[in-house]
C-alpha positions in Angstrom: 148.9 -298.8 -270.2 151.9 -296.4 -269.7 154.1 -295.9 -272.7 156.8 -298.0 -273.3 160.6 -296.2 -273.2 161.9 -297.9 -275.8 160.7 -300.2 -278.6 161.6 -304.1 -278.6 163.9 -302.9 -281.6 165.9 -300.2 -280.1 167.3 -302.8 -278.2 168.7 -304.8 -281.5 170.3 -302.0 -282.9 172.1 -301.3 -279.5 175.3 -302.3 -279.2 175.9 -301.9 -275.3 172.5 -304.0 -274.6 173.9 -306.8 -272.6 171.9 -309.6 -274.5 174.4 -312.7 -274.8 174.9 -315.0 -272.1 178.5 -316.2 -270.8 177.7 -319.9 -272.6 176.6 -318.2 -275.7 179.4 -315.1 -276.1 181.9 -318.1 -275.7 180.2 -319.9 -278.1 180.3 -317.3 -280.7 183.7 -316.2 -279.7 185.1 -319.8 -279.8 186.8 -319.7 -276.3 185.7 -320.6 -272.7 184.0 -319.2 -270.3 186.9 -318.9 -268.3 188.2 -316.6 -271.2 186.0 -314.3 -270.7 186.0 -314.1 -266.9 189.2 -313.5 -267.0 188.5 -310.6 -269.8 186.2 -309.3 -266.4 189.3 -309.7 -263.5 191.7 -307.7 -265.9 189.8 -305.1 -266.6 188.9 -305.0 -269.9 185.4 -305.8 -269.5 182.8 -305.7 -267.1 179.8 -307.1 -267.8 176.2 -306.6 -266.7 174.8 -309.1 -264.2 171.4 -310.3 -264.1 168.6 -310.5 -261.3 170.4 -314.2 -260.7 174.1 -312.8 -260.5 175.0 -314.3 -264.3 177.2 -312.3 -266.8 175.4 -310.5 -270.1 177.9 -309.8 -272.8 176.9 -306.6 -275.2 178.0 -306.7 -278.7 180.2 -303.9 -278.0 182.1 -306.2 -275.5 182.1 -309.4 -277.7 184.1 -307.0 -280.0 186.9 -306.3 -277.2 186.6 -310.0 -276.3 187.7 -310.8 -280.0 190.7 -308.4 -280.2 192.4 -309.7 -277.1 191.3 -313.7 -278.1 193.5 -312.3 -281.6 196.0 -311.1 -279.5 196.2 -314.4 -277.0 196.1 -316.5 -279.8 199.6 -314.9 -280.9 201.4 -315.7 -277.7 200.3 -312.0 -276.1 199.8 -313.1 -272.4 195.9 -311.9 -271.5 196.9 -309.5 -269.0 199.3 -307.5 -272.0 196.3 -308.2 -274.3 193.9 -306.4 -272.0 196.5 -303.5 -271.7 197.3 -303.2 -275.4 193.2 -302.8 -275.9 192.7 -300.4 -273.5 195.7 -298.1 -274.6 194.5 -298.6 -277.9 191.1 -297.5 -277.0 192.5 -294.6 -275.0 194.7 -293.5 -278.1 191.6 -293.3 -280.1 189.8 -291.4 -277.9 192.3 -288.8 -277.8 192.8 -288.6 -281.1 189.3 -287.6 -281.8 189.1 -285.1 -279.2 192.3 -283.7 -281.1 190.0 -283.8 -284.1 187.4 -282.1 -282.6 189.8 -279.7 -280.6 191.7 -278.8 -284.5 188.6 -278.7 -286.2 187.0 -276.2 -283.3 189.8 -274.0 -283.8 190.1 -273.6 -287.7 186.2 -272.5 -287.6 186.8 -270.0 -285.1 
C-alpha cells in the first residue's frame, strides 16, 4: 500500500480544504445559495467544483462569505461588499510585506 500524502486530519485543520457544500455553507452562513453564487460571479470567491460540477466552500471562504453577508446586511450593495473585501484584503497584504520589507532593513 503506497503511503498516504496526508493524514485524514491534515485535512480538518486546513482551512482552504473545500469541505462544505453550497446547501450546507448557506446553512451555516444563514443566507441562500443564491448568496453565495453571487459571492462566485463578483469575484470574491471562487470555489472548488466537484467530479459532478457542485460548489465546495473552504472555511477560509465561509469567512469572506460572512464579511460581505455583514456588509449586505447594512445596505452595502454585494458588488461594493465584494470590492470593499478584496481592498481590504489587498491592504493587509501590503501592509505585511511593509512589515517584512521594515523589519528586513533594520536587521541589515
Amino acid at each position: 500500500m503506497p503511503p498516504r500524502r496526508t493524514r485524514p486530519v491534515d485535512k480538518l485543520d486546513d482551512d482552504h480544504y473545500p469541505a462544505y457544500t453550497t446547501g450546507r455553507a448557506a446553512e451555516m452562513l444563514g443566507t441562500t445559495p443564491a448568496f453565495l453564487r453571487a459571492l462566485d460571479n463578483n469575484q470574491l470567491i471562487t470555489p472548488l467544483r466537484s467530479e459532478g460540477g457542485h460548489r465546495r466552500y473552504s472555511r477560509h471562504q465561509l469567512r469572506l462569505a460572512a464579511r460581505a453577508r455583514q456588509l449586505v446586511d447594512t445596505g452595502t450593495q454585494i458588488e461594493a461588499a465584494c470590492r470593499i473585501i478584496n481592498l481590504e484584503n489587498q491592504l493587509e497584504q501590503a501592509q505585511h510585506l511593509n512589515q517584512e520589507l521594515h523589519t528586513h532593513s533594520t536587521t541589515s
